[in-house]
C-alpha positions in Angstrom: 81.2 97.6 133.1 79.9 94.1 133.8 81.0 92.1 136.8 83.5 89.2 136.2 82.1 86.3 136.2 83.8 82.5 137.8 82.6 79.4 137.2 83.2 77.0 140.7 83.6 73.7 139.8 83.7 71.2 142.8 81.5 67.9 143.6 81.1 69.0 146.9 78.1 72.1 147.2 79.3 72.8 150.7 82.7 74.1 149.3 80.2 76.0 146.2 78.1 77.6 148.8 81.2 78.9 150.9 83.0 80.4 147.5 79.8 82.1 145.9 79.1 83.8 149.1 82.7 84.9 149.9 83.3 86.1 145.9 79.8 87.9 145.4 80.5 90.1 148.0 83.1 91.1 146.4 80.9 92.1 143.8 81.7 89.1 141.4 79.2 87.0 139.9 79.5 83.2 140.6 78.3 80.3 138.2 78.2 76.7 139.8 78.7 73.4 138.1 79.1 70.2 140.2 80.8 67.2 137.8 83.5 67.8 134.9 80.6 67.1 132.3 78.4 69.8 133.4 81.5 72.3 133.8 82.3 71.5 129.7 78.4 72.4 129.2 78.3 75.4 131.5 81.5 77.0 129.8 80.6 76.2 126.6 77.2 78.5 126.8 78.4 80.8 129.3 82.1 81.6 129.0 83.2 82.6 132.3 86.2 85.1 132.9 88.1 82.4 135.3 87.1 78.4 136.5 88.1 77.4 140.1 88.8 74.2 139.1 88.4 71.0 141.9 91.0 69.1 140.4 89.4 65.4 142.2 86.0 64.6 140.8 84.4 61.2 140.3 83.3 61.6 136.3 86.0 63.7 135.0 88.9 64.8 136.9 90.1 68.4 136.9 93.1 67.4 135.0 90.9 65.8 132.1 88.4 69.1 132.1 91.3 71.6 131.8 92.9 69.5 128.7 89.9 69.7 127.1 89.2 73.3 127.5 93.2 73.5 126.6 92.1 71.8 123.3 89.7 74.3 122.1 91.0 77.4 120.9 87.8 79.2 121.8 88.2 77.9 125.8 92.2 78.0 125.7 92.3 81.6 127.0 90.1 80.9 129.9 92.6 81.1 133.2 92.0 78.1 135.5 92.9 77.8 139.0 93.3 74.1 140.7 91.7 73.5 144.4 92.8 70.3 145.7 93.7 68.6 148.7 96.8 67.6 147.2 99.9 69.4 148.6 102.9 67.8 146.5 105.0 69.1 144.2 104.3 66.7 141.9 100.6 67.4 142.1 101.0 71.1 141.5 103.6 70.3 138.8 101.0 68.1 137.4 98.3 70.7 137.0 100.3 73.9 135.7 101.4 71.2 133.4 98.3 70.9 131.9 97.4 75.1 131.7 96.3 75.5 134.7 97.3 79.5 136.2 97.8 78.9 139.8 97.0 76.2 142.1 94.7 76.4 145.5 95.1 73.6 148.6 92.4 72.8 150.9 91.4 73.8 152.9 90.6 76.3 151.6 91.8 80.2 153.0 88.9 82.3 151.6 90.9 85.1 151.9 93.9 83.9 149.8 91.4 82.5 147.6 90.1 85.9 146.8 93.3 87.8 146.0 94.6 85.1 143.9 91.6 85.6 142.0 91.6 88.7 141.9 95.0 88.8 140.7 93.3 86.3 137.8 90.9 89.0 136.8 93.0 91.5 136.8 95.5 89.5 133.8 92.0 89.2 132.2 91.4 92.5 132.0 95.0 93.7 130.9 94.4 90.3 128.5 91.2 92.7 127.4 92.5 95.7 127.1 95.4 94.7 124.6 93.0 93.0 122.5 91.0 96.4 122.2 94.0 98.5 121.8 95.3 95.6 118.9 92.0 96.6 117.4 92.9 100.5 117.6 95.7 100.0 115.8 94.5 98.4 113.1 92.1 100.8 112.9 95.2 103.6 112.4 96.9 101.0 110.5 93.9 101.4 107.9 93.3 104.9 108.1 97.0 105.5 107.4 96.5 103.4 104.7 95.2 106.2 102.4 98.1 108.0 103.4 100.6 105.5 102.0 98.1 105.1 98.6 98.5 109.3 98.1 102.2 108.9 98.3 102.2 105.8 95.9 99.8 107.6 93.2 102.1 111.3 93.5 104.9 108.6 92.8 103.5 106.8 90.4 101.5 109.4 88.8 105.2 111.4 88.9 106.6 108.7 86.3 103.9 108.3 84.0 103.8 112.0 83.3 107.6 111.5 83.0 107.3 108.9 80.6 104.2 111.1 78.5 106.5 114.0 78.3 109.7 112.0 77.3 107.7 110.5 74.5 106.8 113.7 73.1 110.1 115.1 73.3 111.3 112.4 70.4 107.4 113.0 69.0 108.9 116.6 68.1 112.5 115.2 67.2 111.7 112.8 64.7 108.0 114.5 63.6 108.9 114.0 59.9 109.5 109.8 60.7 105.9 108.9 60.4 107.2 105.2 61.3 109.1 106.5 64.7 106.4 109.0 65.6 103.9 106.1 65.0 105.3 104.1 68.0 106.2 107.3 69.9 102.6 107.9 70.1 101.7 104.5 71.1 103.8 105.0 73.9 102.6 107.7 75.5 98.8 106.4 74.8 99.9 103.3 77.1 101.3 105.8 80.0 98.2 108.3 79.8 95.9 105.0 80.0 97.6 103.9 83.0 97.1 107.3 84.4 93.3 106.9 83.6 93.2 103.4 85.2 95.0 104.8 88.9 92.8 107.5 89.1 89.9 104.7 88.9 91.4 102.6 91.2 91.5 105.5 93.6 87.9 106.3 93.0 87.4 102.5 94.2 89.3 102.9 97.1 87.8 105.9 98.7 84.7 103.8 98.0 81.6 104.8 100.2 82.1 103.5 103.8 78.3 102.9 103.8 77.2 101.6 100.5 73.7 100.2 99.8 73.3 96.9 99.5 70.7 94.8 98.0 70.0 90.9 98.4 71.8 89.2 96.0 72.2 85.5 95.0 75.6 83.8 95.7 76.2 81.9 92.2 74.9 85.4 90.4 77.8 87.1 92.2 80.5 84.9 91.2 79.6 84.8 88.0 79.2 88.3 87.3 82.5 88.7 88.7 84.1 86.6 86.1 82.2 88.2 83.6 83.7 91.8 85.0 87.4 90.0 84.9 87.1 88.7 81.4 85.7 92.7 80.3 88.1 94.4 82.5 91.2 92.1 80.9 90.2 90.9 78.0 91.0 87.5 79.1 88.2 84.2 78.0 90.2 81.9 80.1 88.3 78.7 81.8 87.7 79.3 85.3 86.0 76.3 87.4 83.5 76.8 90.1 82.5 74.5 93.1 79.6 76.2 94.8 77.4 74.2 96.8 75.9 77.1 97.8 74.5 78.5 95.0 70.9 79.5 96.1 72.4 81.4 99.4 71.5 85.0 99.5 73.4 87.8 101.3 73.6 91.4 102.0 76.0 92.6 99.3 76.3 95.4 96.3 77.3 94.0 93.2 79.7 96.4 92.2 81.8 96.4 94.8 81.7 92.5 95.2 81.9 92.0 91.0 85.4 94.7 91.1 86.9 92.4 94.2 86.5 89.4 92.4 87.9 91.0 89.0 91.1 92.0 90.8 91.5 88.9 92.8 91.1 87.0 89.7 93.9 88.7 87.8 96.0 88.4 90.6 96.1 84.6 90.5 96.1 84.5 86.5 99.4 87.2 86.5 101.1 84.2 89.0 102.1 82.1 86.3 104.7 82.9 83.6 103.1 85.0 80.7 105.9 82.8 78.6 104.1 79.4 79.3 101.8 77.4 77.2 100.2 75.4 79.5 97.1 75.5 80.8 96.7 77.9 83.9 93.8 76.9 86.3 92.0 79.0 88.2 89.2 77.3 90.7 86.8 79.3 92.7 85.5 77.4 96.2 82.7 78.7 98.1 81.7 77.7 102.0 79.7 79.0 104.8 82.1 79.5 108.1 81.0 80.7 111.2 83.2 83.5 113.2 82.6 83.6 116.7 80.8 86.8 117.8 80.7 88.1 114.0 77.6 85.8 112.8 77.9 83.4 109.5 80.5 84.4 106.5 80.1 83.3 102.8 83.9 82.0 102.0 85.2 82.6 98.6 87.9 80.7 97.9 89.9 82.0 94.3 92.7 79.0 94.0 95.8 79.5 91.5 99.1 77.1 91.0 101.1 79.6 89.9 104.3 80.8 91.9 103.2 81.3 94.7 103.4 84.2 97.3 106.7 86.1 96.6 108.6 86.2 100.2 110.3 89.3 99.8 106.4 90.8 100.0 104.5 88.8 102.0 104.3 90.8 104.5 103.2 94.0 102.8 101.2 92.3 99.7 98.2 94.9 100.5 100.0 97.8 100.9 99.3 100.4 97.9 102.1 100.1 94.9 103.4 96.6 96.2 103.7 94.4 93.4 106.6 91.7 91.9 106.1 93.4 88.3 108.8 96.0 87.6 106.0 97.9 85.7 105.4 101.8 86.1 101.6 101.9 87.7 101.0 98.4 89.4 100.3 97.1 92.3 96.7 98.7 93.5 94.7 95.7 93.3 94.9 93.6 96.2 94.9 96.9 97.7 91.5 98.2 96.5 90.0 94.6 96.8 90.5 94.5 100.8 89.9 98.3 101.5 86.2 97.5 99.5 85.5 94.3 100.7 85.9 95.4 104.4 83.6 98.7 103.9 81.4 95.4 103.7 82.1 94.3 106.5 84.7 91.4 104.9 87.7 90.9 104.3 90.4 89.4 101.7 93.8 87.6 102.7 96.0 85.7 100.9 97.5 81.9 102.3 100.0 79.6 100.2 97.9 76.9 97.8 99.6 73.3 99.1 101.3 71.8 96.2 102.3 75.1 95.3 100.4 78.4 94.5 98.4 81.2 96.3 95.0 81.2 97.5 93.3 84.1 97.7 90.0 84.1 100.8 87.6 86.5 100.5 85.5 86.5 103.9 81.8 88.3 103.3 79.3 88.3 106.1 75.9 86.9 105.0 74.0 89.4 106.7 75.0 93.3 107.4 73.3 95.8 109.2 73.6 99.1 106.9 70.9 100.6 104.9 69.7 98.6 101.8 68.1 100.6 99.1 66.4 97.6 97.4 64.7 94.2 97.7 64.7 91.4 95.9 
């Protein structure tokens, strides 16, 4: 395990020196920074696990340095600890105000200093070890998952072949009503199509965990999935593009990408009423974000107006079999779109359109590190 690391912020190197010697003993690694300007720097590239903090400076005070850091979400979870000569309550009031953790007098008590920083380190790494265990459960949360989609395709599955058989009952009843058998029929060739069309889906979702990729171009993506939406669905509806980043290449496979974007795609044209006339847009946004530690994403943006994210399901939309539609054999697709695009690494949420709607992200790193079979 890597020692902690503390950045010692303090205009006077005297009060440096006597710090970095008592904490390295103690086996913790010291960084230095002497004005508030230099501390911002020196966080910024190092990101130290707790800043002793001199809250009187000449250039920036300590106050000033611990807002700022307060005001970045990426430096907001760095404890801070004041050292001042300042002994009021105010004063102390006045830094824990501003985030600070605890609060150090001169002079300074080495001793004290190091337990209460110790203390510090040890909330950090408790702070550490939730975060890893939040990861482990999503993990589980995944893997069970497939659990939740086998009960949803028995269940499902269950009342289709309920439906097929029911259907063939009155085929036999009325077999000399050519008109009545006629529609019987058609019935049970819609259920045994949606039997054919969950078992697909379920060969999508137990997709590969390491699928080949190959380097394909951003714009030939998007537009191949819209071409796989309007076969899938037999839909030639206008869908507008704003891609400014049409020439960027990734690490992707195109089937996996092209049968995301299909699915995504039908789940914003199914949010407005099928009874409506007017026109239903449908704009697709693309940007390049940056996730710290992760490396650069390609954003897809898919952007309806439609009615929005039903509350009663927001908080399961991607569970298997979730769906608004009181339809036998629905409610896969957001599903399978997330469990795929996150075998690449990705991922796909949904967030409320403003003016009303639902927009659907779809996060895709631009470079991944599994085997690639071919190169373009």
């Amino acid at each position: 395990m890597a020692s902690p690391s503390i950045l010692v912020v303090d205009d006077q190197p005297v009060n440096v020196l006597l710090l970095r010697r008592k904490l390295e003993r103690e086996g913790i690694r010291v960084l230095a920074a002497h004005t508030g300007v230099e501390a911002l720097e020196r966080i910024k590239k190092d990101r130290p696990d707790l800043i002793l903090l001199d809250l009187m400076m000449p250039d920036m005070d300590g106050l000033e340095v611990c807002q700022r850091l307060q005001a970045n979400h990426e430096t907001r979870g760095i404890p801070v600890i004041f050292v001042t000569a300042r002994t009021t309550k105010e004063s102390k009031l006045e830094g824990l105000g501003v985030g600070a953790v605890d609060y150090i007098t001169k002079p300074l008590d080495l001793d004290e200093t190091l337990a209460r920083v110790q203390t510090q380190l040890r909330f950090v790494s408790v702070n550490r070890q939730v975060v890893d265990l939040t990861r482990r459960l999503e993990e589980a949360r995944k893997a069970a998952t497939i659990g939740a989609v086998t009960q949803g395709i028995a269940h499902n599955l269950n009342n289709l072949l309920g439906v097929v058989i029911g259907y063939l009952d009155l085929v036999k009843a009325y077999y000399d009503q050519p008109a009545q058998v006629k529609s019987n029929v058609q019935h049970v060739d819609d259920a045994v199509q949606r039997i054919v069309k969950i078992i697909k889906q379920l060969s999508t979702l137990v997709v590969n965990s390491r699928p080949p990729l190959i380097r394909a171009n951003c714009q030939a993506l998007l537009e191949g999935g819209i071409a796989r939406f309007r076969s899938d669905y037999q839909l030639l509806i206008p869908i507008t593009i704003s891609n400014p980043h049409s020439h960027q290449v990734i690490d992707t496979n195109y089937e996996i990408v092209e049968e995301v974007l299909s699915k995504v795609l039908i789940n914003a044209w199914e949010a407005y009423d099928p009874s409506s006339t007017s026109h239903h847009p449908i704009a697709i946004e693309t940007s390049i974000v940056e996730k710290r530690g992760e490396g650069e994403f390609l954003q897809i943006r898919v952007v309806d107006h439609g009615h929005g994210i039903d509350e009663d399901i927001r908080d399961k939309m991607f569970e298997p079999f979730v769906s608004t539609k009181n339809t036998v054999g629905v409610g896969m697709g957001l599903t399978i779109a997330r469990h795929a695009l996150r075998n690449l690494g990705g991922d796909v949420t949904l967030v409320d359109t403003p003016g009303g709607g639902a927009t659907a992200i779809l996060m895709h790193p631009l470079e991944k590190k599994i085997k690639r079979v071919i190169s373009e």
